[in-house]
BANUDO-560662 format. One record per residue (C-alpha): residue number from 1; residue in one letter; x, y, z. Coordinates in Angstrom, 3 decimals, decimal comma. Layout:
residues N
NODE     k   r         xx         yy         zz
NODE   NUM   A          X          Y          Z
...
This chain:
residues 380
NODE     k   r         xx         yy         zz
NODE     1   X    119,190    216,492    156,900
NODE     2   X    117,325    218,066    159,557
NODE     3   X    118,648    217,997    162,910
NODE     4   X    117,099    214,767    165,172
NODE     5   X    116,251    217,022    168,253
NODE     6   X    113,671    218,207    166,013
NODE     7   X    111,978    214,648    164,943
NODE     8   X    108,472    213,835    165,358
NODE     9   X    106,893    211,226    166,630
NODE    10   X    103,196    211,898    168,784
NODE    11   X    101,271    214,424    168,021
NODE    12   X     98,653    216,280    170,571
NODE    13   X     96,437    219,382    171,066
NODE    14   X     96,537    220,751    174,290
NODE    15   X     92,991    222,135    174,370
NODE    16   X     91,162    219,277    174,396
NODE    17   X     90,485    215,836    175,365
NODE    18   X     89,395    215,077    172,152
NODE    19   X     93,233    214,031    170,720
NODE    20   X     93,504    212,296    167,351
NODE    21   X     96,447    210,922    165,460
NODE    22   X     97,048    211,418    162,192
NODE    23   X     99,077    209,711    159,776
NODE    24   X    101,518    212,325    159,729
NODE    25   X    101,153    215,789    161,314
NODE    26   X    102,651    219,461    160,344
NODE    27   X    106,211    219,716    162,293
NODE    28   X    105,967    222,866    162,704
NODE    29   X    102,729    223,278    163,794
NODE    30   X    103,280    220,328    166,756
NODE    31   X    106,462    222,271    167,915
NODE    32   X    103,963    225,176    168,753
NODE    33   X    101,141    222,656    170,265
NODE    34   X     98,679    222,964    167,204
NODE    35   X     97,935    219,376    166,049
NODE    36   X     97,081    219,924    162,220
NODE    37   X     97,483    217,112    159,417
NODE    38   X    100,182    217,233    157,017
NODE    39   X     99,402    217,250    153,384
NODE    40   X    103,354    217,815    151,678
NODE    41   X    106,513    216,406    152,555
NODE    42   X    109,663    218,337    151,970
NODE    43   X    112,770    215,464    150,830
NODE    44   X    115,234    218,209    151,510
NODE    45   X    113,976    219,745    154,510
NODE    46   X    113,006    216,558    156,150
NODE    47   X    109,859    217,623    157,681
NODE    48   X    105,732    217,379    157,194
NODE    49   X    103,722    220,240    156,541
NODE    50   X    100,503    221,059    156,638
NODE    51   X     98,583    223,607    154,133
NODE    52   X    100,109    226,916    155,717
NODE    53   X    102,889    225,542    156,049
NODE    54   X    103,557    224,437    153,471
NODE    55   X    103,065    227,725    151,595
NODE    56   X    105,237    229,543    153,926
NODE    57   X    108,139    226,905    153,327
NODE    58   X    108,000    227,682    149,251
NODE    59   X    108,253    231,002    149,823
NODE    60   X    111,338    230,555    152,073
NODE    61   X    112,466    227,858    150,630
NODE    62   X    111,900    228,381    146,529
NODE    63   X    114,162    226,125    145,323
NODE    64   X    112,994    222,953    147,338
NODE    65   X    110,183    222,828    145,080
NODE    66   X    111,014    220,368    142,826
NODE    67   X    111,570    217,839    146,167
NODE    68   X    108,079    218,648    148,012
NODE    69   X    105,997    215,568    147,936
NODE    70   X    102,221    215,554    148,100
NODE    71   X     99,578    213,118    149,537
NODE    72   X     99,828    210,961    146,087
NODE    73   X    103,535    210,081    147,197
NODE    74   X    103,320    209,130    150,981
NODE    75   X    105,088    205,898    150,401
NODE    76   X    107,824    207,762    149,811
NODE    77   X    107,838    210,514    152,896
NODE    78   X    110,613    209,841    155,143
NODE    79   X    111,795    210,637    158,999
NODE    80   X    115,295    209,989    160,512
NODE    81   X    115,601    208,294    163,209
NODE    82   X    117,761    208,985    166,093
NODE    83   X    121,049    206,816    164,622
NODE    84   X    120,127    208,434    161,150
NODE    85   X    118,961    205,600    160,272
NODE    86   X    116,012    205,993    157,111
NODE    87   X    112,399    205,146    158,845
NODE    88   X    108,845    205,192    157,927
NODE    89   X    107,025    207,062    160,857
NODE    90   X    103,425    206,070    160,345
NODE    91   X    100,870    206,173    163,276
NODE    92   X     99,206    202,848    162,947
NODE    93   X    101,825    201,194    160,286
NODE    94   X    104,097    198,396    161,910
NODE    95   X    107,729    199,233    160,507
NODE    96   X    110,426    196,706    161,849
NODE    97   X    112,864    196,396    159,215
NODE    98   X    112,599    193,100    159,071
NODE    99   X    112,367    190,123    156,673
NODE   100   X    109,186    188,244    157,162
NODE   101   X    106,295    190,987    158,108
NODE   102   X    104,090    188,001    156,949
NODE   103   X    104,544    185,845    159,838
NODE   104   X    105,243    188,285    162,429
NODE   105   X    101,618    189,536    162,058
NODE   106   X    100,155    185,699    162,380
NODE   107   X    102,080    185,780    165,320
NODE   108   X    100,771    189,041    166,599
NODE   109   X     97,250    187,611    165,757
NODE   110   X     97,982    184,492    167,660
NODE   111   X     99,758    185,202    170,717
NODE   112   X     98,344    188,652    171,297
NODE   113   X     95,889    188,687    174,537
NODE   114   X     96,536    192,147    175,366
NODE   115   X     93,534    194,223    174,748
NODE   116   X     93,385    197,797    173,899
NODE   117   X     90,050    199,329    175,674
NODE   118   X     91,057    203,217    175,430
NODE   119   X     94,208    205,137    174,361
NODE   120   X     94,559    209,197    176,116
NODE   121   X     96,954    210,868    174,521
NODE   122   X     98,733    213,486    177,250
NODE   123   X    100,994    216,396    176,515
NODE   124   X    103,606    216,944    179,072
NODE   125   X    105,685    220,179    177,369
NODE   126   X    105,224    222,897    179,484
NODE   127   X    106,300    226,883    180,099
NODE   128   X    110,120    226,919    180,076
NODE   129   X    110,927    223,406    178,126
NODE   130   X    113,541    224,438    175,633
NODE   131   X    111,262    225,558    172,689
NODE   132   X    112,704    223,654    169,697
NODE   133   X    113,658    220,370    171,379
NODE   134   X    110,815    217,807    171,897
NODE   135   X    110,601    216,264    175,515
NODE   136   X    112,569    213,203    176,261
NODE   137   X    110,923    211,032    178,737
NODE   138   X    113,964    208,771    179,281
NODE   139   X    111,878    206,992    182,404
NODE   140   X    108,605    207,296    184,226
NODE   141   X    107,256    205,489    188,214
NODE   142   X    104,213    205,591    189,474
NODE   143   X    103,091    206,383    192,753
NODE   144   X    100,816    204,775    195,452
NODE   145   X     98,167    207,336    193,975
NODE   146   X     98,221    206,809    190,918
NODE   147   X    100,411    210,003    189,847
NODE   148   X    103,311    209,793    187,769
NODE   149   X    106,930    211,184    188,386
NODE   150   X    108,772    211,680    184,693
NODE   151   X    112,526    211,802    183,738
NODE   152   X    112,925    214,482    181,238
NODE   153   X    115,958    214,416    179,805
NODE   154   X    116,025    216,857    177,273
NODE   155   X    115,011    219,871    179,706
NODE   156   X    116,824    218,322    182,768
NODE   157   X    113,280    218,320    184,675
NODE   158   X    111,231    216,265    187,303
NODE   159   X    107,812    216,313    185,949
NODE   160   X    104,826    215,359    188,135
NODE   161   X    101,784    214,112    186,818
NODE   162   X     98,400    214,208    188,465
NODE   163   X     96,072    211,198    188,581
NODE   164   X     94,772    212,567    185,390
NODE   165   X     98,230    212,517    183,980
NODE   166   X     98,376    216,491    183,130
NODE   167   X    101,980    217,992    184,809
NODE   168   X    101,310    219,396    188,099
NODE   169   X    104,750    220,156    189,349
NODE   170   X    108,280    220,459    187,968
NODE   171   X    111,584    220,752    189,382
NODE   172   X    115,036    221,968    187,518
NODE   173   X    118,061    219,461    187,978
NODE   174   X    121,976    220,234    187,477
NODE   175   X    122,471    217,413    185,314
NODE   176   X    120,713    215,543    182,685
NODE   177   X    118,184    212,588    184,673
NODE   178   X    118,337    209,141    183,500
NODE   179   X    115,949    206,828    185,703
NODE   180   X    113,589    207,214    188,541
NODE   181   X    112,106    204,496    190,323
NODE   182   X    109,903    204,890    193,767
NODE   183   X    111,018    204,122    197,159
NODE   184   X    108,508    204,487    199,662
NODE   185   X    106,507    206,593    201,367
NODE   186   X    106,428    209,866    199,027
NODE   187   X    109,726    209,800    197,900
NODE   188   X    111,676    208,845    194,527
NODE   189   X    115,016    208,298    193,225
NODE   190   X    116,619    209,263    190,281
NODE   191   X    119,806    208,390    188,979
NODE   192   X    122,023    211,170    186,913
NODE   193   X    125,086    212,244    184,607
NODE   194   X    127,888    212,749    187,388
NODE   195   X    127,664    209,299    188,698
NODE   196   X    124,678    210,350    191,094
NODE   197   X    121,692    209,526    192,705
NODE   198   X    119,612    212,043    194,215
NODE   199   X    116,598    211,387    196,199
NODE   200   X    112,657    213,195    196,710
NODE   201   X    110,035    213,857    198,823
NODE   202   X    106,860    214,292    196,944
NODE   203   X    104,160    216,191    199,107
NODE   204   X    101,191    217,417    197,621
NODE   205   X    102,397    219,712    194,744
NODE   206   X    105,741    220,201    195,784
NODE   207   X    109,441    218,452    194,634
NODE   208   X    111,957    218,497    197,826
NODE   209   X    115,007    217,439    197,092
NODE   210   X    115,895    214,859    200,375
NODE   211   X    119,686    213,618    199,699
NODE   212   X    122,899    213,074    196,994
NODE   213   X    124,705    210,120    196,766
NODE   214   X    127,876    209,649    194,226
NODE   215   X    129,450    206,762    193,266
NODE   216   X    132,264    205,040    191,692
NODE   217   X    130,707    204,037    188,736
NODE   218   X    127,916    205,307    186,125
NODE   219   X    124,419    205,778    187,480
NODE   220   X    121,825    204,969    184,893
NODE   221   X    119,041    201,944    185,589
NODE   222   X    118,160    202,080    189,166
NODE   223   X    115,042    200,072    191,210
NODE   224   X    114,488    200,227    194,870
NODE   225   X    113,191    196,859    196,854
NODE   226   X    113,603    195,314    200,357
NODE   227   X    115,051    198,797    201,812
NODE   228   X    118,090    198,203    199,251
NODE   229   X    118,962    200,267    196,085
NODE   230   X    119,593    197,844    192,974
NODE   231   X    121,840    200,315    190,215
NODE   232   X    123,287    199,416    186,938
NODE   233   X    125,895    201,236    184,919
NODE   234   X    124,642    199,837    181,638
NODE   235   X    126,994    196,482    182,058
NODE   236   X    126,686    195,829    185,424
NODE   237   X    124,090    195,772    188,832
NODE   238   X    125,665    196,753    191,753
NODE   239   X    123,440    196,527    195,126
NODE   240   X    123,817    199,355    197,848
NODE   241   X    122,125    199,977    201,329
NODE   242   X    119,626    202,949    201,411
NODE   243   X    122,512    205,190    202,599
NODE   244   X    124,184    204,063    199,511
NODE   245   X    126,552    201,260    201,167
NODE   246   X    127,542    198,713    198,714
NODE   247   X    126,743    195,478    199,595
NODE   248   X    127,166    193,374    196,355
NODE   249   X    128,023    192,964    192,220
NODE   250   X    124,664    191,152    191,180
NODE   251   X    125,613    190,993    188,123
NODE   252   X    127,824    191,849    185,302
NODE   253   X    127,450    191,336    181,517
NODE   254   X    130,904    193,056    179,909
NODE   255   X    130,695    190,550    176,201
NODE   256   X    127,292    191,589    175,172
NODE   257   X    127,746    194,701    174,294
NODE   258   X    127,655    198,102    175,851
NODE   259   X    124,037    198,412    176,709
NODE   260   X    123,621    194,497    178,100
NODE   261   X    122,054    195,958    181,117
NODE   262   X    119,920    199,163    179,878
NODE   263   X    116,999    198,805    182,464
NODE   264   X    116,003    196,508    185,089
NODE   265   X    112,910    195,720    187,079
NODE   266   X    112,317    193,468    190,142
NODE   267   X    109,587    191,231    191,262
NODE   268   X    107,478    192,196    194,133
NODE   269   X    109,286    189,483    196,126
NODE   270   X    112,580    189,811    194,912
NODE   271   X    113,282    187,191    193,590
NODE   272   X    113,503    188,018    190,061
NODE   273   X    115,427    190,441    188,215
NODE   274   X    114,102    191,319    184,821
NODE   275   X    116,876    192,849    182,495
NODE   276   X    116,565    194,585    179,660
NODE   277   X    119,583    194,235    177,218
NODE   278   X    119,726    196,881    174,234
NODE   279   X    122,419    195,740    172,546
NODE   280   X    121,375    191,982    172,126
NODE   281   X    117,351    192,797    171,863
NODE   282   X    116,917    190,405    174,697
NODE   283   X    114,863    190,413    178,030
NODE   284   X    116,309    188,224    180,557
NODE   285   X    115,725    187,219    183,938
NODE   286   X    118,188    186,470    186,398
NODE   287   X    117,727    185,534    190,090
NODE   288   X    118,979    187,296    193,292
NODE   289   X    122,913    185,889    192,575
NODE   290   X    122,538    186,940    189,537
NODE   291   X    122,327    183,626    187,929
NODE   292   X    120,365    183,595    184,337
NODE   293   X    117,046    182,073    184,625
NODE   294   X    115,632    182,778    181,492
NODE   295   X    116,170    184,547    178,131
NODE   296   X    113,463    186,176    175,644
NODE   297   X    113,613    186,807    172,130
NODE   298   X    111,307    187,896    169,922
NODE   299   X    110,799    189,573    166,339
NODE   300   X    108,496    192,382    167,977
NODE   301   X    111,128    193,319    170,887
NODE   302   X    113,943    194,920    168,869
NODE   303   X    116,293    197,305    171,402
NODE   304   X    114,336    197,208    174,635
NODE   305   X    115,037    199,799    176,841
NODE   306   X    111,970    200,671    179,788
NODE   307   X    110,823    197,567    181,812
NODE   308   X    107,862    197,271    184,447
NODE   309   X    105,980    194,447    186,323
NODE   310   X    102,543    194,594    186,255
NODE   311   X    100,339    193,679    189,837
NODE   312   X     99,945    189,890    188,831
NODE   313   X    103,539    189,422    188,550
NODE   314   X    103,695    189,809    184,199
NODE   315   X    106,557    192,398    182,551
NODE   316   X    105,932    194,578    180,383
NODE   317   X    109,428    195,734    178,229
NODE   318   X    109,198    197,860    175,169
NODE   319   X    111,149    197,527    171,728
NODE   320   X    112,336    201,242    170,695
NODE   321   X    113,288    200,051    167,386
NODE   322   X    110,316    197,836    166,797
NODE   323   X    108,112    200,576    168,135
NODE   324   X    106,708    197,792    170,462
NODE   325   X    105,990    196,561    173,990
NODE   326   X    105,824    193,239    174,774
NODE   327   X    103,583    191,692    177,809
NODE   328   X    105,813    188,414    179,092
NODE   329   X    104,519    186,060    182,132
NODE   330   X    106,734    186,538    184,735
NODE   331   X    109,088    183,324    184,477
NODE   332   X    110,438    185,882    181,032
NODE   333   X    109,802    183,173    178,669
NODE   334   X    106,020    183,274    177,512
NODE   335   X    104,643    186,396    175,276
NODE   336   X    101,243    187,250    176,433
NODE   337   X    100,611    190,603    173,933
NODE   338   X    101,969    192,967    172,110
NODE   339   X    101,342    196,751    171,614
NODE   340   X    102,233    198,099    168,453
NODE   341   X    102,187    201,389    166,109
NODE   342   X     98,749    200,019    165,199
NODE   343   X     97,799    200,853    169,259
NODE   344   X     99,741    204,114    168,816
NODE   345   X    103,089    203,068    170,194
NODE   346   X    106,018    204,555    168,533
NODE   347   X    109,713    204,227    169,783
NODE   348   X    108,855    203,916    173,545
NODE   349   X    111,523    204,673    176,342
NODE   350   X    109,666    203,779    179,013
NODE   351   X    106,815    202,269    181,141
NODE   352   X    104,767    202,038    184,355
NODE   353   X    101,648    200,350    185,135
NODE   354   X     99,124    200,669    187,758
NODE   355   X     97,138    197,792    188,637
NODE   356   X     94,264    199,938    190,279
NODE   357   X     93,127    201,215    186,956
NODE   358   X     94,841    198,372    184,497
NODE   359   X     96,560    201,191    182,895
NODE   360   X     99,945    201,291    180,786
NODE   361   X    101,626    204,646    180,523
NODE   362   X    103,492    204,422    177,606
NODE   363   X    106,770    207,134    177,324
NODE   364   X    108,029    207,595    173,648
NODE   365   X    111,489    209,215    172,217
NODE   366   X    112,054    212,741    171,672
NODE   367   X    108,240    213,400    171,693
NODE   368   X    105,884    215,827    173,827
NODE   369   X    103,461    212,909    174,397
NODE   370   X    102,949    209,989    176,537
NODE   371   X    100,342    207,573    175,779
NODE   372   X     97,469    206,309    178,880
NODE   373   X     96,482    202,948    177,969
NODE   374   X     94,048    201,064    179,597
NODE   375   X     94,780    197,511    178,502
NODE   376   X     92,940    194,190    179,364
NODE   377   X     94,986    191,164    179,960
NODE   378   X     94,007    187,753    179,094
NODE   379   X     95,449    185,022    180,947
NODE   380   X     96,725    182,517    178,447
């Protein structure tokens, strides 16, 4: 089997602005930024391969002839996912491992009020990124301008995106980065292995580090409102002073699993907590005592991890398993829209949206890509 740090998922060229998705794209070829098609699958290698490629693999590779698979057999070309799980990875194809496709697409059709307008497809591997693992953009915030700071957890980076969403500035962390959510002002926070939050200014094109704080407990989802920080340890939400003071357990969810709390994001007032639980494939809301308000469920949102709030007081969460994300109103019980693999989503981590442009930046799993949606919401 090949190894999973190596799976494919977006593919880009970073020459142009002209990006296309194929169906499936050479592996090799994406790992070195060229974004050619794939014509063969190898079933013993694992991997796509374009024309060269391909060629080069036979002569390496002799006796995996019998097992190379050409356009005539796509049905039957396989990825791995990142539980090892067997996966069709088609851009455009829906794959949910579910029972009833059927009715899940009438209910796409029907409920779906989140328009599409333009998809920009925007590489963010850079000079020094560890050359055979694919970026993992484990979480994403946007600024008051309109630039993007990423969580790259794969090459323990702070990427920062321009307006245009091409990397402007990086900075090299000690530790692997889980979340980062803004503050105020210029600066972010990120939470990281250790049981640490570290704090940044952001001026011009410049990272500062600005403080450390370490706590008692795992640091993973974190979100910053009304001069408090709001952290979870993937069962729990703990609340904390900006000097990192606790002041309260908001909530705690130890019998649904050990993701129940995988990412959370608050309402501009406050008053709303929107939690997404992994484990359970559920979004749920929960007020400021950390009483449940609300739960979601639905056959599109399968593992949700990232979680935003968009300016009219929606969420956004997305589904890595169902490759999905799912526009709710923002009591968390209505679906406005979905975004699928037919939009070009494809196991997405994360999210952020900016309400001065209506766009959705869209982070994926173990890929060099994040997708720039500009989206059009219908009120329902």
């Amino acid at each position: 089997m090949a190894d999973n740090d190596e799976a494919f998922y977006a593919v880009v060229s970073v020459s142009s602005d002209n990006l296309e998705f194929h169906d499936y794209a050479c592996m090799p070829c994406n790992q070195n930024f060229v974004n050619k098609k794939a014509f063969y699958f190898c079933g013993i290698c694992k991997k796509q391969f374009c024309l060269e490629c391909r060629s080069k693999h036979m002569y390496l590779f002799k006796e995996h002839e019998k097992d190379v698979l050409g356009e005539d057999y796509k049905n039957d070309w396989i990825t791995w996912d990142t539980d090892g799980e067997q996966n069709i990875e088609r851009s455009g194809t829906l794959s949910l491992h579910l029972d009833d496709i059927k009715d899940q697409t009438d209910d796409k059709t029907a409920a779906n009020n989140l328009r599409v307008m333009n998809t920009k497809v925007r590489n963010v591997k850079v000079e020094g990124d560890r050359r055979l693992l694919s970026c993992n953009i484990s979480s994403c915030c946007l600024l008051p301008d309109t630039r993007i700071v990423l969580t790259d957890s794969s090459n323990r980076r702070l990427k920062l995106l321009s307006e245009d969403k091409y990397v402007m500035a990086l900075y090299e962390l000690p530790e692997e980065p889980h979340e980062v959510c803004y503050v105020d002002g210029n600066e972010v926070a990120v939470t990281m292995a250790g049981n640490m939050v570290k704090t940044f200014m952001i001026t011009n094109h410049v990272i500062e580090e600005k403080s450390v704080m370490t706590f008692e407990h795992e640091c993973v989802g974190i979100a910053f409102n009304n001069n408090q920080f709001y952290i979870g340890d993937f069962q729990r939400i703990y609340v904390y002073s900006r000097e990192g003071k606790q002041t309260s357990l908001l909530y705690s969810n130890m019998s649904m699993g050990k993701k129940s709390v995988n990412s959370f994001a608050i309402s501009e007032d406050g008053n709303k907590i929107y939690v997404a639980s992994y484990d359970t494939s559920v979004l749920r809301t929960i007020d400021i005592h950390g009483k449940t308000l609300a739960t979601f469920e639905d056959p599109y949102l399968k593992n949700p991890a990232g979680i935003c709030v968009g300016n009219d007081g929606s969420v956004f969460v997305c589904g890595v398993k169902s490759s999905s994300v799912i526009h709710v109103d923002g009591d968390g019980t209505k679906k406005l829209g979905v975004l699928t693999r037919s939009d070009g989503v494809s196991n997405p981590l994360s999210l952020s949206f900016s309400g001065i442009d209506s766009t959705l930046v869209v982070c994926q799993q173990k890929s060099n890509a994040i997708l720039v949606i500009s989206v059009n919401s219908v009120a329902a």
